[in-house]
C-alpha positions in Angstrom: -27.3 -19.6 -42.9 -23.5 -21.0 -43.2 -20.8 -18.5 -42.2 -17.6 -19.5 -44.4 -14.2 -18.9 -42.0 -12.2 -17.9 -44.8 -8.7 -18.1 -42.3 -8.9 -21.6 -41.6 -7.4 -24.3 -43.9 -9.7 -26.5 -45.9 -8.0 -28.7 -47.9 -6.6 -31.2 -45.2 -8.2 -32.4 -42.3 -6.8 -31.5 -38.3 -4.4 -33.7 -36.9 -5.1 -35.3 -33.2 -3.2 -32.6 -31.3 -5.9 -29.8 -33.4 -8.7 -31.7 -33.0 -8.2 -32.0 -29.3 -5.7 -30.3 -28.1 -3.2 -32.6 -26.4 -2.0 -36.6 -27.9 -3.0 -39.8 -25.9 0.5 -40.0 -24.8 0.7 -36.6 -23.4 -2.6 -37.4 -21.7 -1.0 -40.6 -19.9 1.8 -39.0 -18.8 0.2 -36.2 -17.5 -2.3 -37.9 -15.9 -0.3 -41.5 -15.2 -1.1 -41.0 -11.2 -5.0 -40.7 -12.1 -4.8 -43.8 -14.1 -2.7 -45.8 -11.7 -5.6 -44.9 -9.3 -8.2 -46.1 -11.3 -6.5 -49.6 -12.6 -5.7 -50.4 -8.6 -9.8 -49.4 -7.4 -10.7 -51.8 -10.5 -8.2 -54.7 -9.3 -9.7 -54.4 -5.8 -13.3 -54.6 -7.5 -12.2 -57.6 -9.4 -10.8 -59.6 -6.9 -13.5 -58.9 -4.3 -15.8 -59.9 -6.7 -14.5 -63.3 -7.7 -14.0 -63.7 -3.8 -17.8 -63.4 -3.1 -18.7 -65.9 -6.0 -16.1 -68.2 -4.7 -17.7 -68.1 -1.2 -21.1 -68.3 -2.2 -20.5 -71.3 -4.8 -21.3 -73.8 -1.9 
């Protein structure tokens, strides 16, 4: 059974910000501390990994 919302336009499709709510930029600059967090623990994981590889090459 399909129930037809009547109120709600048809003939164009939602933009970003009414499909979810908020824009990629608003989502960076709300959340840029978050992000620098994450980018930092990655650069860590990076470089401890090539320095384990380059210790264990001999």
């Amino acid at each position: 059974m399909t129930v037809l919302q009547q109120h709600l336009p048809q003939d164009r499709d939602a933009s970003q910000e009414q499909t979810w709510g908020f824009s990629v930029w608003e989502f960076i600059s709300g959340n840029w501390p978050y992000l620098l967090a994450v980018i930092f623990i990655l650069a860590i994981f990076f470089y401890a990994r090539y320095n384990w590889r380059k210790r264990h090459e001999k």
